[in-house]
BAFI-3210 file (N, C-alpha, C; in Angstrom, 3 decimals, decimal comma, padded with zeros to 6 digits):
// residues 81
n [1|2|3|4|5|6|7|8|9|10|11|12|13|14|15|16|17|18|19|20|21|22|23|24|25|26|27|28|29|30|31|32|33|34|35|36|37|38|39|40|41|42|43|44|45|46|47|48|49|50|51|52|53|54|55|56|57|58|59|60|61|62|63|64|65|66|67|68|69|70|71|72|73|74|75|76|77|78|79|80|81]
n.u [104,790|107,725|110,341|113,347|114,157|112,196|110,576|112,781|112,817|110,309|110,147|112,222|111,574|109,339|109,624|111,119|109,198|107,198|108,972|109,703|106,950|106,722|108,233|108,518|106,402|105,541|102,669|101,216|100,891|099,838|097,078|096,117|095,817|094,348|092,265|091,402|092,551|091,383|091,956|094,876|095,458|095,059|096,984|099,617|098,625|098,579|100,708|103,150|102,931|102,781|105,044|106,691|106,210|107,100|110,107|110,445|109,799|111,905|114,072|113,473|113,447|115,946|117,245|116,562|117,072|119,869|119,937|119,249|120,848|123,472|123,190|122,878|125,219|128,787|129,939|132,947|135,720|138,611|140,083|141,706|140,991]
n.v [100,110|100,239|101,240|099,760|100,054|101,583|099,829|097,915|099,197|098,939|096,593|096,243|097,473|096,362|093,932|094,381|095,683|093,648|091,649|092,557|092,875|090,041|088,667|090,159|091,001|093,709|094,112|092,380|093,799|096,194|095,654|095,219|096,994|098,559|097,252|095,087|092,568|089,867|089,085|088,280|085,508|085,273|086,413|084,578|083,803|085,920|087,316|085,981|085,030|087,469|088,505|085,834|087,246|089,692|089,225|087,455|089,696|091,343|089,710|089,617|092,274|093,008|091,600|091,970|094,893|094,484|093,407|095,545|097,472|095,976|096,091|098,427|099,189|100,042|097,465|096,137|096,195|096,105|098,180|100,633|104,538]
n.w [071,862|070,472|071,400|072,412|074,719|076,635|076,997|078,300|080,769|081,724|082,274|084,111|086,322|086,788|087,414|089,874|091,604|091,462|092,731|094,998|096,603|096,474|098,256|100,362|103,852|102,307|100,946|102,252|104,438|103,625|102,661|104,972|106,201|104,825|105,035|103,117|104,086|103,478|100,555|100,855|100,799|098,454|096,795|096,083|093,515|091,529|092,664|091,752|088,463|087,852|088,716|086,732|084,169|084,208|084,403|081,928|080,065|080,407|080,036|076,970|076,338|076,890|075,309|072,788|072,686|072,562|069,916|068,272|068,903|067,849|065,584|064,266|064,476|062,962|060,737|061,520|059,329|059,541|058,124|058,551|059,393]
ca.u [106,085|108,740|111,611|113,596|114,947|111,116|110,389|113,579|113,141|109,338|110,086|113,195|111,000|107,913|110,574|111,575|108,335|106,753|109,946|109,421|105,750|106,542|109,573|108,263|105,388|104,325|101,518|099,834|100,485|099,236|095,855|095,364|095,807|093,143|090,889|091,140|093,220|090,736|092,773|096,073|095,244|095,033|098,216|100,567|097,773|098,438|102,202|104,038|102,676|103,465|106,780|107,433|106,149|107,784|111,410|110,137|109,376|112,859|114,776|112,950|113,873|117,720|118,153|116,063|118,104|121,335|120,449|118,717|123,079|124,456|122,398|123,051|126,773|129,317|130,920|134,873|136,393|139,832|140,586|142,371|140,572]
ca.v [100,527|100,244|101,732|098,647|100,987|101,833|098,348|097,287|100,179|098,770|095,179|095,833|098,341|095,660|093,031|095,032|095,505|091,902|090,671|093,449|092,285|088,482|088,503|090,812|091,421|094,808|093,874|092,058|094,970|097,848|094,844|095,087|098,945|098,896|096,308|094,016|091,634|088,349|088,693|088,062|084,174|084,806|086,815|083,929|083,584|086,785|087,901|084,842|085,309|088,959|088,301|085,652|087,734|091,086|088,933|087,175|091,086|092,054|089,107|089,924|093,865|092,939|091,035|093,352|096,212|094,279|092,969|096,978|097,997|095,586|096,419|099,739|099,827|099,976|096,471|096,268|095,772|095,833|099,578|102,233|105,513]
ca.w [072,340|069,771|071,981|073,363|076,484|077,427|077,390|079,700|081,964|082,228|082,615|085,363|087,513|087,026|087,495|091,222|092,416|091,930|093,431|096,642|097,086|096,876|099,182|101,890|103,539|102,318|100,127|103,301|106,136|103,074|102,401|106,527|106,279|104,141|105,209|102,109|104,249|103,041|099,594|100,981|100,649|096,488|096,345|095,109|092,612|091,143|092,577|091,195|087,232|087,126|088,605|085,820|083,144|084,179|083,868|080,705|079,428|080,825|079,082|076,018|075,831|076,630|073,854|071,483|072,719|072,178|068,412|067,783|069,411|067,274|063,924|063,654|064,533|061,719|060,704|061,562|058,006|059,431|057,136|059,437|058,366]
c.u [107,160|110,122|112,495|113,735|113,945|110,557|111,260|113,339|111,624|109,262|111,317|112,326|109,606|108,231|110,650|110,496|107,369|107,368|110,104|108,238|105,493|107,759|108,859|107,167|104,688|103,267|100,361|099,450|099,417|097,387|095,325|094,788|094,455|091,492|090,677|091,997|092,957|091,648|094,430|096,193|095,720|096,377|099,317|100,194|098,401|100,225|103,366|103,926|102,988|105,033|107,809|107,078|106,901|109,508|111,142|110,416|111,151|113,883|114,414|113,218|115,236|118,111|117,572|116,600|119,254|120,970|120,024|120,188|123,328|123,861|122,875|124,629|127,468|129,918|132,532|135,447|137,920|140,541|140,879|141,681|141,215]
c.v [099,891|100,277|100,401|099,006|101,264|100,298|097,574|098,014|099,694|097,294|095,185|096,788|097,280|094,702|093,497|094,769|094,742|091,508|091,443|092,897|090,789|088,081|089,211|091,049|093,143|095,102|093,483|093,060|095,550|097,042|094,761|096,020|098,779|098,389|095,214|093,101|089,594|087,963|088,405|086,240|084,179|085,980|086,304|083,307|084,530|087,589|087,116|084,930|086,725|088,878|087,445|086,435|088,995|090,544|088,614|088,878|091,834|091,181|089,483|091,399|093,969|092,327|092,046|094,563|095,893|094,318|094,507|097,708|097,550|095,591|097,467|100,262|099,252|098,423|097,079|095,270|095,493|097,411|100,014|103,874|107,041]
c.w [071,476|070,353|072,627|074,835|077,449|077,896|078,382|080,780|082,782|082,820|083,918|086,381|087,635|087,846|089,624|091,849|093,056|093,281|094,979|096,953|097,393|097,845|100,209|101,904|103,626|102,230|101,351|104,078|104,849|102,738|103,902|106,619|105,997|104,031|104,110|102,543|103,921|101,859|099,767|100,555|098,568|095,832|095,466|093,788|091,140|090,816|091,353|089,564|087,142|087,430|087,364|084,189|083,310|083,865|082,757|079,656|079,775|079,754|078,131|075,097|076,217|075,160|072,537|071,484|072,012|070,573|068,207|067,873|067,861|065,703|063,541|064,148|063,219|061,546|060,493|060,099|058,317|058,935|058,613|058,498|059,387]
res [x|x|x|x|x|x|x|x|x|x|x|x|x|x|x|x|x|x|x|x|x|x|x|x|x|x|x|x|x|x|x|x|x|x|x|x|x|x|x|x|x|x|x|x|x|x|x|x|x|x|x|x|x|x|x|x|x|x|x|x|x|x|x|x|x|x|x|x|x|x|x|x|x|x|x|x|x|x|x|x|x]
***
């Protein structure tokens, strides 16, 4: 993935949904639903590292967006054209 924009759009929606599953409990009711409620114990195993890598991945494709902005815009010489 080259694109910086696919990369922020993947790290703030990865970023969201960590941070929905470790704040509330959906993750446990939809692990009752389903009967895999034993793994709720190894959740902060699992939630907590994708949450800091999905911001890590989010900081990471802001600033590569910004310098990819600020590369390819014209320098201000001051000229009136």
């Amino acid at each position: 993935m080259q694109d910086p924009k696919t990369l922020l759009r993947i790290g703030v929606a990865g970023t969201a949904l960590a941070a929905l599953c470790c704040f509330t409990p959906i993750l446990v009711v939809l692990l009752g639903v389903v009967g895999w409620s034993a793994l709720t114990g190894y959740l902060d195993y699992v939630l907590l590292p994708a949450l800091a890598a999905f911001i890590g991945l989010t900081i990471y494709s802001a600033r590569r967006k910004r310098n990819a902005d600020a590369c390819c815009m014209p320098a201000a010489t001051g000229e009136k054209q």
